[in-house]
N, C-alpha and C positions, 0 to 999 in steps of 0.2 A: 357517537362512539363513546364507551364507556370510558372514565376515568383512569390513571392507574391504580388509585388509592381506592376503585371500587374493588380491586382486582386481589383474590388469597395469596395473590405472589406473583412473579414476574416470568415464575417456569411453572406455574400451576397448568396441572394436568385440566381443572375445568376452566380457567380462564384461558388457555390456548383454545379447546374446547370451544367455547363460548365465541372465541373473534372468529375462526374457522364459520364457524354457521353464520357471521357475519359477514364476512368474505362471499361466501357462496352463494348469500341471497342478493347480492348485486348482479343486476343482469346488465352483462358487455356484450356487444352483436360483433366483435371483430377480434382475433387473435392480437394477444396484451404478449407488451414485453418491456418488465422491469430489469434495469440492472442497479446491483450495489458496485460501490468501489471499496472496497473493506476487506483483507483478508479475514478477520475477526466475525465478519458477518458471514461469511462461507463458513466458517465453522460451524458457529451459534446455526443457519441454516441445516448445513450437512447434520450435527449431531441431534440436532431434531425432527429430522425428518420433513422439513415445513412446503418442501417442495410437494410431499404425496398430498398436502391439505389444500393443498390451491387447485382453481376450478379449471374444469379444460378448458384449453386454450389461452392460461394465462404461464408464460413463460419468467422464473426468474433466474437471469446470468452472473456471472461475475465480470465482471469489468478487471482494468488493471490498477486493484487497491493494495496490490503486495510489493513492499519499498525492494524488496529483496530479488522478487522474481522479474521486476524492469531494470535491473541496475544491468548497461550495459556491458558484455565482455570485456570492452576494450578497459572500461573501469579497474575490473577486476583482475586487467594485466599488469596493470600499472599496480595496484596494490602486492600483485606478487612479487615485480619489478624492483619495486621498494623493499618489499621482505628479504629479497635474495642480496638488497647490497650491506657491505660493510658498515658495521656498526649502527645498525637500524633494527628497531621494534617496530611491526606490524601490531597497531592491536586493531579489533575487529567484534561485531557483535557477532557471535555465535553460529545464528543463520546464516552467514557470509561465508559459512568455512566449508563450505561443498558444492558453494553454486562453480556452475562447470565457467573456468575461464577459455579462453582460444584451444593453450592445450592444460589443462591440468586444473585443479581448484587452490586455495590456500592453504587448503587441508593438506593436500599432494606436496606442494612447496613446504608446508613445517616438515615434514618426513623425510622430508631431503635436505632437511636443515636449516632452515630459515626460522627465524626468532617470529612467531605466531602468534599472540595473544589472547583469549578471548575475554573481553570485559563485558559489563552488565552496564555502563552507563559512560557517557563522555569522563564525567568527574572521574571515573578509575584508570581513563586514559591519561588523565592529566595529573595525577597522584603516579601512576606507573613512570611518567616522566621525572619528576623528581627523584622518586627513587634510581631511576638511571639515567641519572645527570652527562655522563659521561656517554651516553649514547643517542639518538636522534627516535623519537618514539612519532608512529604515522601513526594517527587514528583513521580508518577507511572510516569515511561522516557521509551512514546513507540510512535514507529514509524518507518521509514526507514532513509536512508542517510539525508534527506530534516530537518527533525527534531532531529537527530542527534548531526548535526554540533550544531545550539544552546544550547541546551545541555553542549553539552563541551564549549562550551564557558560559560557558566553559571559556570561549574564548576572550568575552567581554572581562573576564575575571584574573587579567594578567596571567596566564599561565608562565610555566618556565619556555627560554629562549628553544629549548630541545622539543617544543612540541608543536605538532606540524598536522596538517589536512589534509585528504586527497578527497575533495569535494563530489558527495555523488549521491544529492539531497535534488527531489522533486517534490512539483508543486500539485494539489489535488483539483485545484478550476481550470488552470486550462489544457488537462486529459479531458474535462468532462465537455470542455470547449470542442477539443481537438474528435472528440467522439461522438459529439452531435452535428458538426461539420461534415463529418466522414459521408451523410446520408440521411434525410430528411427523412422523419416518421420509423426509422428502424431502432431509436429507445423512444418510447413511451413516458417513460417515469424512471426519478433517480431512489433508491433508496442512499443515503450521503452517508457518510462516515461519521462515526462518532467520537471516534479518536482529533480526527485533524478538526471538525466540526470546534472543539472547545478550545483551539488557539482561533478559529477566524469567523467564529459564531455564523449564525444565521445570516448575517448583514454579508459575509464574505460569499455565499452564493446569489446576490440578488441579480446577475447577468441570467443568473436562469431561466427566471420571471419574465425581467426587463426586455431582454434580447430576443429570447429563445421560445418563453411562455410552454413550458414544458414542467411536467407537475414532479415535483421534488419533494421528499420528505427524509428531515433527521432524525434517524433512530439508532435505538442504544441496542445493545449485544444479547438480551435474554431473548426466548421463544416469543413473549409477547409484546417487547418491542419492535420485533420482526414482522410480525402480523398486524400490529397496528399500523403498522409503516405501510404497507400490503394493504391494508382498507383504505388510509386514508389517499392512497395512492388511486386506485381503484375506484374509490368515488368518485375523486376527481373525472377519471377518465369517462365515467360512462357518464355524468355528467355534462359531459364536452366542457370540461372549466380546465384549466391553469393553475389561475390563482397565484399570490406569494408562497414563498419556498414554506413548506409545513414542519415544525420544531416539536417533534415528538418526544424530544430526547431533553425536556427544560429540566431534568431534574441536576444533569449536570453541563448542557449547552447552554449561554445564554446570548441574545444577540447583537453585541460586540465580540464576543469570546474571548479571550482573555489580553489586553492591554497590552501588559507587559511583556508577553511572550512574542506577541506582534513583533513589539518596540524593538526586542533583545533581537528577532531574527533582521527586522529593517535595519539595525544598527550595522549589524555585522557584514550582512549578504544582499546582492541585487542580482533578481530577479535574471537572466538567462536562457540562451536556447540550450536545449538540452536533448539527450536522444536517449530513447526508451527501446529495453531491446526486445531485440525483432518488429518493432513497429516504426520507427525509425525518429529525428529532431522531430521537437512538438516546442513551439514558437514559447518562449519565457518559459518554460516550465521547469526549468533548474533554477539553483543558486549558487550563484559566483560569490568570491570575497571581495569584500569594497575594501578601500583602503581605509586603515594603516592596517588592513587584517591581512593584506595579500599577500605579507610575509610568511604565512603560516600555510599557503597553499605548496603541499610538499611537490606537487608536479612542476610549478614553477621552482623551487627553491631547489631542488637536487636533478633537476632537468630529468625527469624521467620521462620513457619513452616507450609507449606502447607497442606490439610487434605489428608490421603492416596486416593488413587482411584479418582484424580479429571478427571471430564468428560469434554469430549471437545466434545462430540458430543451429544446432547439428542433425544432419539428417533425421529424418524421420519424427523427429519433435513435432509437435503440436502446440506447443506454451503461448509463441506469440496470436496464434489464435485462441488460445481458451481465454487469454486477459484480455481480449476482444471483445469476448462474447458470439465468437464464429459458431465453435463448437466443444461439447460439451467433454471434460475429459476420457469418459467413458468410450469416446469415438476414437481417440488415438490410440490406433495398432500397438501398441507399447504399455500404456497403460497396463499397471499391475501384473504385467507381465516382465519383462528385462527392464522396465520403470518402476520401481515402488524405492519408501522412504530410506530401504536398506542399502538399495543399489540405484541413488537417482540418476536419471538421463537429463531431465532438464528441471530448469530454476523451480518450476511450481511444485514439483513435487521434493524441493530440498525444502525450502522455507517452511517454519511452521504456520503463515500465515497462505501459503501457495492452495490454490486450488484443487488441484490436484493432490497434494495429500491432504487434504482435508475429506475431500472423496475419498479415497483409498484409506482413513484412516476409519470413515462411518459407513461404509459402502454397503454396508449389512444391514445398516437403519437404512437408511437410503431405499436397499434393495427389498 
């Protein structure tokens, strides 16, 4: 396989080009099916079309790499829960402001009055508390390792007594555990993340190898990290090989992955069961607060309390199967129809990392 530095670019029209015809000249005798865990990579896929350049019968899915479109209902109750009491600031990343909770989103809760937030980084949530000393400020804290680490470092870093957590941060190995469990020989090959990849480097998937012996490759977000990812995947298979997890992505993964950011999330948080919605707990895959941090967990600290029977699935959704890899969004009766980005019905197509608008935002390249 060619270099990157052989390569005119990394979205070059003749270097995507060039691995496509590599792709193609590998010959597989059995229907392939890769999945990513990456919203990022659904993108970078959908807006380049990389699905019409693969060969028949090789499938690639998404998995559930969107922090936004697993975060359970019941989470997002609690965060509204918190919004709605006295003398409390919700702040919240962006994406979070429309995923549908039991009944309503966060969005719905600021319009009926609740003090909403949307920041761009923990550190604004922790600055929005100072400035309002005099009020109790929630950060919702959701996302995977990538968003994690800040996090703890936000809270490693003395915050004021007024700033508070509602924990709703998962981990990206054991979905991938929890997904090669589900059913022996239905993924083929991981294409890995590249985001959580450079908190837990290479070395943090070696169960794959180890355990599993299932061919894994790190790749990064352009068209031809994509496709590289996709050969070297590919070889493997029709090879009949394994192999160690493949690091396509060293320009900015290395493997330890980065130390500190480990250190800051070890310090802070262990490891917990945790549930993903519509798929249900997946053994260790959250993070709890350890102590002396567990002060800071606002569902302990202001007893908040979710409504019984929160729903994570509403009729007619398809979500928790498309971050499966059941089926493909295009097959839910709703799709782009009473679902799109304007008027979402479920999580994937709120998030801008969701699969579903990711489809629905390229569906013309796609199509």
């Amino acid at each position: 396989m060619m270099e990157p530095r052989a390569l005119d670019g990394w979205s070059s029209p003749s270097a995507v080009a060039a691995i496509a015809r590599a792709i193609g000249a590998i010959r597989i005798d059995r229907p392939v099916t890769l999945m990513h865990v990456c919203g990022t990579h659904e993108h970078a896929i959908a807006r380049a079309g990389i699905r019409a350049l693969l060969p028949e019968g090789v499938r690639l899915v998404a998995g559930p790499g969107c922090p936004v479109c697993v975060c359970p209902a019941r989470d997002v109750d609690l965060a509204i829960a918190a919004a709605r009491r006295q003398g409390t600031v919700l702040a919240t990343f962006g994406d979070m402001m429309r995923v549908p909770a039991t009944e309503g989103s966060l969005e719905s809760a600021r319009a009926d009055g609740a003090d909403v937030r949307v920041v761009y980084s923990p550190a604004d949530a922790v600055d929005l508390a100072r400035e309002r000393s005099g009020r109790t400020v929630i950060l919702m804290a959701v996302g995977f390792e990538t968003t994690a680490a800040p996090i703890a470092a936000s809270l490693a870093a003395d915050p004021p007594d007024n700033f508070l957590v509602i924990p709703s941060l998962r981990l990206i190995p054991p979905a991938l555990r929890f997904l090669l469990d589900r059913g022996a020989g239905a993924i083929d090959g991981f294409i890995l993340p590249g985001h959580a990849s450079v908190v837990i480097g290479r070395a943090g998937y070696r169960f794959l190898e180890e355990e599993y012996r299932v061919a894994s490759v790190i790749a990064g977000f352009e068209p031809v990290d994509v496709l590289q990812g996709v050969h070297s995947l590919l070889s493997r298979i029709a090879a009949r090989e394994s192999g160690p997890v493949m690091n396509e992505y060293r320009r900015v993964v290395h493997e330890d992955g980065n130390p500190k950011a480990r250190e800051a999330i070890d310090r802070c948080f262990a490891p917990a069961d945790a549930a993903w919605r519509g798929i249900g707990v997946i053994p260790l895959s959250g993070l709890a607060l350890r102590e002396p941090y567990e002060r800071r967990d606002a569902v302990r600290a202001l007893g908040l309390e979710a409504a019984r029977g929160a729903v994570d699935v509403r009729p007619g959704c398809l979500c928790h199967r498309v971050i499966l890899g059941e089926v493909e969004p295009e097959e839910c009766a709703l799709f782009a129809r009473t679902c799109t980005p304007r008027s979402p019905f479920g999580p994937c197509m709120v998030s801008s990392e969701g699969t579903c608008r990711a489809r629905y935002t390229y569906r013309r390249i796609a199509g």
